[in-house]
TORDREN-506314 format. One record per residue: residue in one letter; z, y, x of N, C-alpha, C in turn. Coordinates in steps of 0.2 Angstrom, whole numbers, plus 5000, padded with zeros to 4 digits. Layout:
aZYXZYXZYX;...
END
This chain:
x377551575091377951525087377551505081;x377351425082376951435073377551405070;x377251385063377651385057377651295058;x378351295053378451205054378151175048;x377751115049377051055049377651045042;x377351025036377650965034377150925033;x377250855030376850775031376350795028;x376450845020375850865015375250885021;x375250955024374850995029374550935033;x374850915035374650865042374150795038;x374350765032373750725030373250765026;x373150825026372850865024372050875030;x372450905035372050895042372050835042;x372250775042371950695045371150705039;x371350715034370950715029370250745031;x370350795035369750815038369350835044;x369550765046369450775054369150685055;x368450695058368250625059368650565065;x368950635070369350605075370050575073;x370450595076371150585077371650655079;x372150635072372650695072373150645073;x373450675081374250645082374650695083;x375150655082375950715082376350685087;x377150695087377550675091377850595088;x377750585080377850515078377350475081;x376750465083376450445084376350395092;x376250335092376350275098375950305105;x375550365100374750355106374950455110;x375650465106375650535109376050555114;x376050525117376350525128375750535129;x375450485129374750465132374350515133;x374250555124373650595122374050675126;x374550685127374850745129374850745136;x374750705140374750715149373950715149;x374150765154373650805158373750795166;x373250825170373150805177373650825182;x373750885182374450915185374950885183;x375550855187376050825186376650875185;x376350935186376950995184377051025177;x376450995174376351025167376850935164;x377250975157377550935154377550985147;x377150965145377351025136377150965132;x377550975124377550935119377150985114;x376650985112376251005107376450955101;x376351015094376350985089376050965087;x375350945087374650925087374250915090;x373950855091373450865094372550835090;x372150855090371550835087371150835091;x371050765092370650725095369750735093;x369450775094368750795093368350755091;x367950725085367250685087366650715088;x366850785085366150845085366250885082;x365750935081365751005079366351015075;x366150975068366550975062367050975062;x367450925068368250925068368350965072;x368151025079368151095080368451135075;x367951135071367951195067368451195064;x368851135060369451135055369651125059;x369851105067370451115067370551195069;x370051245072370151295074370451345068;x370151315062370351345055371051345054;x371151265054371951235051372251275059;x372251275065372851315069372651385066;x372251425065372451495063372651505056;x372751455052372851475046373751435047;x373851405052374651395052374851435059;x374551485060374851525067375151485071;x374451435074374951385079374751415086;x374851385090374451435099373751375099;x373351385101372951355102372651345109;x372551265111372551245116371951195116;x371351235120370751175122370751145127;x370651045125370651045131369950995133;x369851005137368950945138369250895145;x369050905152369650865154370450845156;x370750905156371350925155371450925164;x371050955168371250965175371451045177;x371551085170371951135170372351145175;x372451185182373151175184373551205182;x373651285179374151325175374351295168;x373951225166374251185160373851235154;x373351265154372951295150372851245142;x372651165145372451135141372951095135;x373551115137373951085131374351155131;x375051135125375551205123375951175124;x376551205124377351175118377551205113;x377251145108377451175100376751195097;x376151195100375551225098375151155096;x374351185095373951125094373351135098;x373351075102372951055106372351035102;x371651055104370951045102370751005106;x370750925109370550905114369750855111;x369350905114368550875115368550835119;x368850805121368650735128368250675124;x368450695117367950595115367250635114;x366850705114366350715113365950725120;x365550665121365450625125364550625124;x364350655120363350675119363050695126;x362650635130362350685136361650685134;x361150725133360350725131359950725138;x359750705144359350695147358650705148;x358250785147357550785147357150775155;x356950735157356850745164356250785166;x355950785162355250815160355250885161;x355750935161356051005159356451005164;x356950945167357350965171357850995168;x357950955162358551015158359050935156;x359650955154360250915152360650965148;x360550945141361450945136361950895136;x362350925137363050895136363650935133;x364050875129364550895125365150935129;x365650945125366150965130366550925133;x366550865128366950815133366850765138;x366250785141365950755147366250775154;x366450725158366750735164366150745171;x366150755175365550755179365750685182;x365950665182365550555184365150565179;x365250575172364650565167364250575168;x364150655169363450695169363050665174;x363350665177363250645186362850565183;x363050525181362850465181362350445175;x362050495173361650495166360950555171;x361050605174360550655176360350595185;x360650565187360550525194360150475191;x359950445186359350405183358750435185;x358750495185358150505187357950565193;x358450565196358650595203358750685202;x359050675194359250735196359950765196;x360050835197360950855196361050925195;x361550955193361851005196362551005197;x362251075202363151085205363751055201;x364251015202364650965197365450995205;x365850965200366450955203366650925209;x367150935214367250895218367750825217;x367950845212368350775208368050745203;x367750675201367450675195367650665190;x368350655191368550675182368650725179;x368650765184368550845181367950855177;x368250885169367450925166367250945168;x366850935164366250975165366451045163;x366551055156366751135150367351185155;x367851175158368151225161367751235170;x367651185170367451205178366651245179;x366251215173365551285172365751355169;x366251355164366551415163366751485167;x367151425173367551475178367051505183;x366651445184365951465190365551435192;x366051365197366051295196365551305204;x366251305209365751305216366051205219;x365351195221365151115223364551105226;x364751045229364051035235363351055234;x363251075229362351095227362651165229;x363051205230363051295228362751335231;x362651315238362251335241361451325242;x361151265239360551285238360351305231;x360851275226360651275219360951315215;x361451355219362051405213362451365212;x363051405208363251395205363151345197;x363851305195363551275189363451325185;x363851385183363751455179363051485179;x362851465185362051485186361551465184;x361651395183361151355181361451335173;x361651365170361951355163361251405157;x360851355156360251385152360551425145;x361051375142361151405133361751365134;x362251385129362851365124362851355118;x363351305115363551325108364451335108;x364551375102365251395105365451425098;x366151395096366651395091366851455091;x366951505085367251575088367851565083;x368351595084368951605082368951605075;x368351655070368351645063367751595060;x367851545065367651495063367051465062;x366451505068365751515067365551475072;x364551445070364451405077363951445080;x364151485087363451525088363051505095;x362451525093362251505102362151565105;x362251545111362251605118361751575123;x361351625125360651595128360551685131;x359951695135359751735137359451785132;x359251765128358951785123359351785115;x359651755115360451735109360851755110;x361251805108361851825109361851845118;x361451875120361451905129362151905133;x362651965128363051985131363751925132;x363651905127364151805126363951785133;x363251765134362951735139363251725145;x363051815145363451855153364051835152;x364751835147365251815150365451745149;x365151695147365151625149365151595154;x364751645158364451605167364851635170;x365751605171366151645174366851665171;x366651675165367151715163367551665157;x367651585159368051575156368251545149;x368651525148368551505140369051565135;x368851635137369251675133368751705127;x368251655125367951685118367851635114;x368151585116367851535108367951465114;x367651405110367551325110367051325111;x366751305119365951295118365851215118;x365751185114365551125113365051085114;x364551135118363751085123363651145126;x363451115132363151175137362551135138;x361751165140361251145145361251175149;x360951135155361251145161360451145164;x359951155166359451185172359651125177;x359351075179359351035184358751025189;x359050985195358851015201358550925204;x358050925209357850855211358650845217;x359050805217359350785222359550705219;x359350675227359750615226358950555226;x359150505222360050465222360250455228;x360050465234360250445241360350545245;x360750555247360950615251361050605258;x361150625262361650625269362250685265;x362750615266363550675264363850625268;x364550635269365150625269365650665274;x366150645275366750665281366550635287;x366750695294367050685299367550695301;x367950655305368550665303368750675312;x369450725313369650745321370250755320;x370450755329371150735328371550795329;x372050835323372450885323372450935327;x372550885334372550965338371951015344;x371350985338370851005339370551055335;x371051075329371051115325370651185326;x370951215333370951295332369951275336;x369951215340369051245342368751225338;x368851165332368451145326368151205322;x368751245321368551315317368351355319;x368351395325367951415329367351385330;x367051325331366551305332366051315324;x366351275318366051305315365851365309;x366451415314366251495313365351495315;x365651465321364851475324364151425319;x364251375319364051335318363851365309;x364051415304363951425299363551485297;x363651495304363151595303362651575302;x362151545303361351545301361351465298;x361551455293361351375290361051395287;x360651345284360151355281360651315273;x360051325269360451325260360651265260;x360151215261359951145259360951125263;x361351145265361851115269362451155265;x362951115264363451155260364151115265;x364551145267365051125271365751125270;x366351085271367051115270367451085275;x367851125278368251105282369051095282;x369251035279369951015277370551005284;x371051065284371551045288372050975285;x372250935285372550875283372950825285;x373250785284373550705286373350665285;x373050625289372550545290372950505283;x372550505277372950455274372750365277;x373250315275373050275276372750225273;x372050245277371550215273371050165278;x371050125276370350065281369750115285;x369650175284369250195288369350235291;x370050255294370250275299370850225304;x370850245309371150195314371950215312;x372250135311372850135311373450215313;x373450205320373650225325373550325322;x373050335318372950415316373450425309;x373650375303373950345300374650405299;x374650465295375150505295375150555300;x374750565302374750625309374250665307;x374150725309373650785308372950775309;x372650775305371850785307371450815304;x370850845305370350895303369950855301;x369650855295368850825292368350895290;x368050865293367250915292366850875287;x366650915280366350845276365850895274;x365150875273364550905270364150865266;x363750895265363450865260362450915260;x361950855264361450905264360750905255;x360650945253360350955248359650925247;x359450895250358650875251358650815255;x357950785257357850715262358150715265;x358650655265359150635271358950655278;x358250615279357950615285357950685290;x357850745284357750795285358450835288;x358850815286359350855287359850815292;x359850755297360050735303360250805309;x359750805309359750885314360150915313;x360050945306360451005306361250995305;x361550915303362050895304362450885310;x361850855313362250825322362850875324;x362850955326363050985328363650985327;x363950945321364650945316364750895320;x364550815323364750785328365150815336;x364950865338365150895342365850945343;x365950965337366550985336367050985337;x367150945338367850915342367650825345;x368150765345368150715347368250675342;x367750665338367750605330368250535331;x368650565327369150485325368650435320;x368250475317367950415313367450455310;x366950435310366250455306365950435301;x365850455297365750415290365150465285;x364750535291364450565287363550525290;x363250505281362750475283362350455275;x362050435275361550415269362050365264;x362150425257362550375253362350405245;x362350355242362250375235362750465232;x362250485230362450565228363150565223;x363150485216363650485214364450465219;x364250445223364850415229365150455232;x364650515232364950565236365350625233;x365050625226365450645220366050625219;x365950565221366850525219367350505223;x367050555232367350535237368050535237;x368250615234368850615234369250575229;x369150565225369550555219370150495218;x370050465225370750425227371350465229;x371150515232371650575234371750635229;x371650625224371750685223371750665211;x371950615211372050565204372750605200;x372850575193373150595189373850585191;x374350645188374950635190375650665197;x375150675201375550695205375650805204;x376150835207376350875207375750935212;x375450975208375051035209374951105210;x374751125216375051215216374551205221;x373951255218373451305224373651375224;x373451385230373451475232372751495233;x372451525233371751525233371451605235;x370951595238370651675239370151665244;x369551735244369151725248369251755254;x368751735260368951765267368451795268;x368451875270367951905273367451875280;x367851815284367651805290368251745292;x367951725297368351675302368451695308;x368851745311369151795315369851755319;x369851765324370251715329370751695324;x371051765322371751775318371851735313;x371351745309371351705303371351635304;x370851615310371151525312371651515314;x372051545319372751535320373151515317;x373151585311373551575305373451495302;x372851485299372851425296373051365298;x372951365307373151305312373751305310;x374251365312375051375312375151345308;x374851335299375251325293374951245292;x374351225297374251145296374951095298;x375051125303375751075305376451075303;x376751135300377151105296377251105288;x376551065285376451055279376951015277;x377151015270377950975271377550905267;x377250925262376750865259376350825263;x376350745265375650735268374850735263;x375150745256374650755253374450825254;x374650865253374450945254374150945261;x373351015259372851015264372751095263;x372451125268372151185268371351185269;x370851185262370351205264369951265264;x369551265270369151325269368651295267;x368051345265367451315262366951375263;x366251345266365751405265365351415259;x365351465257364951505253364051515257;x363851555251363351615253362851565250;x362351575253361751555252361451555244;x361151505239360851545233361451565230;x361951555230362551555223362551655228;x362651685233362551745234361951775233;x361351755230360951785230360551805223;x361051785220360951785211361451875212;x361151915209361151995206362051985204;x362552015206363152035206363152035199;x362752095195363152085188362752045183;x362252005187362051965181362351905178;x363051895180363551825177364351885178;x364651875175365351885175365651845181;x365451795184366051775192365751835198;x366251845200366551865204366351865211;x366251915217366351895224365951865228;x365251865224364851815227364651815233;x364651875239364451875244365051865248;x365651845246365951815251365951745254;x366051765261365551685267366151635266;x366651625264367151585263367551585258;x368051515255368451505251369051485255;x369751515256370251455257370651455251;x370551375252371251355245371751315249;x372451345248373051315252373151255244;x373151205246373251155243373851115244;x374451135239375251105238374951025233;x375050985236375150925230375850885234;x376050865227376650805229377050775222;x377450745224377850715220378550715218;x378850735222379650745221379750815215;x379850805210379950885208380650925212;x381050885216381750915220381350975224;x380750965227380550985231379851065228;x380151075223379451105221379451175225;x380051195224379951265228380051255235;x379951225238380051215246378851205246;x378751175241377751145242377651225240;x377651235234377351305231377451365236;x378151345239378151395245377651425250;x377951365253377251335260376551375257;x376451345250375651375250375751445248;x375951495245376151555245376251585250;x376851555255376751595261375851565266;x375551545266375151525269374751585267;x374451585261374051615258374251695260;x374951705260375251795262374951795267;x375151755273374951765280374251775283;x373751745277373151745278372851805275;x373051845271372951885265372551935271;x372751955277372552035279372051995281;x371451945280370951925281370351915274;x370851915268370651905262370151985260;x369651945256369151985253369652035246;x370152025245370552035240370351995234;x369851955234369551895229369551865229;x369651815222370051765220369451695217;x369251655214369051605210369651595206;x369251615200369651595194369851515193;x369551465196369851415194370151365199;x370351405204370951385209371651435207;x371651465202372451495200372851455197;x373551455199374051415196374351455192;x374851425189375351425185375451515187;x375951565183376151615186375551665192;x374951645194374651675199374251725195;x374451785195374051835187373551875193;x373051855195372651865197371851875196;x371851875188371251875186370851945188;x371252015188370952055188370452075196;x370752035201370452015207369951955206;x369951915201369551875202368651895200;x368951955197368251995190368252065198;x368652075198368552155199368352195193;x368752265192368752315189368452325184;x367552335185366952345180367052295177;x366852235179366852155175367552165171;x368052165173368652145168368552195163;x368252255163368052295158367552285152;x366952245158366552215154366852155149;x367252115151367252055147367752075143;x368252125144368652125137368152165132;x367752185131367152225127367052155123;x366652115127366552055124367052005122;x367552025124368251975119368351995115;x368352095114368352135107367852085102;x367352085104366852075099366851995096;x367151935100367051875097367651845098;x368351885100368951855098369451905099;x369451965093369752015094370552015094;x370451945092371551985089371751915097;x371251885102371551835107371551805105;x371451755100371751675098371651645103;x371151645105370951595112371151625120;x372051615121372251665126372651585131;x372551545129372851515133372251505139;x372051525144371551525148371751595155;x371251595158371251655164371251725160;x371751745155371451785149371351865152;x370851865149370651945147370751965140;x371252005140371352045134370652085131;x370652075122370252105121370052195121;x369652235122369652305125370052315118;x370252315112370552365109371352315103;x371452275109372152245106372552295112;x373052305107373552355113374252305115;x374152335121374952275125375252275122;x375552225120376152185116377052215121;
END
């Protein structure tokens, strides 16, 4: 609970902050308090709108010196609603928008409030990338934090992996870097572990040659081809090669111009990839995805790397109602695709899908304890994916994926991705495992000992005692 604002305080912070301080009187604060998830509804008492470091820091000071809760947010696609409070103050970096481009180095800084459309559109000037989101309005700042798996992860890692240095705001108010060689053990728990030690305010990022032109997109099949599709590309994933990174979405044909009418609200399977090097080069090795079943439409083929980046983002835009269940698969085992088939068809959302996603490749062959994420040798991701709109309906969508995810469970690695947990899903100590959650509360002892920065996938500090 913080303490109540009067007008003195408040033009006090206006007074030192180059951005913008809104309240609840203010015309622009609806607007500045929604977030991506249509579930999250919280009134923050504040919000300070970032220009750079400076207003960081004071507002990090002004919330701890009014015990407010403190809420960062960079693009607010938080799904637990991490990025705003109710009654707290929100830090939103979204206007801190600096991307530095060395192409020479193969290196990129960027502020926190860079979305990957940005990054992605400022590093593709010169053909280069890193692993970025599959939504582009999603930041850059929480999604490299958590681990950040996307179409590059398989040849290029993880974005946690390729995250050279930081700077990062700590609770009593400091600006520090964390680098291999700077603050090491900070380093370690960055790539992965979250935003439970501070406000990191620019990351560099290690880039990679890919693009401007890829072979990506979806294939798309018709529902009740589901259980050999997946089986097929059980097969089809044991031996790929890195440069291929794949996912396969059980779903509802939206109605869209590039599928036929006639498929329009009825069940179908997309197999979408994305290959990492010369288009030319990797024909081959995708043709066999054509084979899987009997294509309703075909659309994977030579397309700009940012296009492919923003394929989804019609389907999956601000506003609508959010709930993932998430965990790794040790295998694609008959059992397991049955299961998944049985819960494709009575999805109650047309918008709600179930993805699996394969793993492995470089993002597994980076050393287990050299980054804080989690799990790395597991050969798959499934995320049961609830979206919709009716809130009447919330526990009827949250369900479905719940139970989806139960039923699939005795196939689960018992591992989680920290940045597919909802609301209520305390699951972090699976998402770390044991040692790691060990290790990183040591380092939350050290640069945020009393938790000020707990709105997130939190690890308590090793020597705060349960409340």
């Amino acid at each position: 609970m913080g303490t109540i604002l009067g007008d003195g305080t408040i033009q006090e912070l206006r007074e030192s902050i180059g951005g913008e301080v809104i309240t609840p009187a203010d015309a622009a604060y609806d607007e500045a308090r929604s977030v991506w998830n249509g579930m999250i509804d919280k009134r923050p008492a504040l919000i300070v709108r970032c220009s750079g470091v400076a207003d960081v820091l004071a507002a990090v000071q002004f919330g701890c010196s009014q015990d407010l809760e403190i809420a960062v947010r960079g693009g607010g696609h938080s799904l637990p609603g991490f990025s705003t409070s109710d009654g707290g103050l929100v830090i939103d970096l979204s206007p801190m928008k600096g991307i530095r481009v060395d192409p020479d180095a193969r290196r990129v800084v960027a502020q926190a409030g860079v979305t990957w459309r940005e990054l992605d559109h400022e590093t593709q000037a010169f053909g280069l990338a890193v692993t970025g989101g599959l939504i582009s309005s999603t930041g850059i700042a929480g999604f490299a934090l958590g681990g950040g798996i996307g179409w590059l992860m398989r040849k290029h890692g993880l974005t946690c992996d390729n995250l050279v240095a930081a700077d990062l705001v700590t609770a009593d108010g400091r600006l520090v870097h964390a680098s291999e060689r700077e603050n090491p053990e900070l380093y370690w728990g960055l790539r992965g572990g979250g935003g439970n030690f501070g406000i990191v305010t620019s990351f560099e990022f290690q880039l990679h040659r890919v693009g401007p032109t890829v072979l990506a997109g979806p294939i798309f099949f018709p529902g009740e081809q589901a259980t050999q599709i997946l089986r097929g590309y059980r097969e089809y994933t044991a031996s790929l090669p890195d440069e291929m990174t794949t996912l396969v979405n059980l779903t509802t044909a939206p109605p869209a111009p590039f599928l036929p009418a006639d498929v329009h609200g009825k069940k179908v399977v997309a197999v979408v990839g994305v290959y990492a090097g010369p288009p030319d080069e990797g024909r081959d090795l995708a043709a066999p995805l054509r084979s899987l079943g009997t294509p309703i439409a075909d659309l994977l083929g030579n397309m700009p790397y940012t296009t492919m980046q923003s394929l989804l983002d019609g389907m999956f835009g601000p506003g609508a109602r959010n709930y993932f269940k998430s965990g790794y698969l040790g295998g694609l085992s008959d059992e397991a695709i049955d299961t998944l088939v049985r819960f494709h068809g009575p999805s109650i959302s047309p918008t709600s899908e179930i993805h699996v996603q394969h793993l492995g490749g470089a993002m597994a062959r980076v050393a287990d304890d050299a980054t804080a994420f989690g799990q790395r040798g597991a050969p798959y991701l499934l995320n049961a994916v609830a979206r919709w709109t009716d809130p009447a309906t919330d526990e009827a969508q949250i369900g479905w994926a719940r139970d989806l995810y139960a039923a699939a469970e005795p196939f689960s690695t018992g591992g989680t991705y920290v940045n597919f947990l909802s609301a209520g899903d305390d699951r972090v100590a699976a998402a770390y495992g044991s040692d790691k959650v060990e290790r990183l509360a040591r380092v939350k002892e050290t640069w945020d000992p009393t938790n000020v920065f707990r709105l997130n996938q939190n690890v308590r500090p090793a020597g705060l005692v349960p409340a």
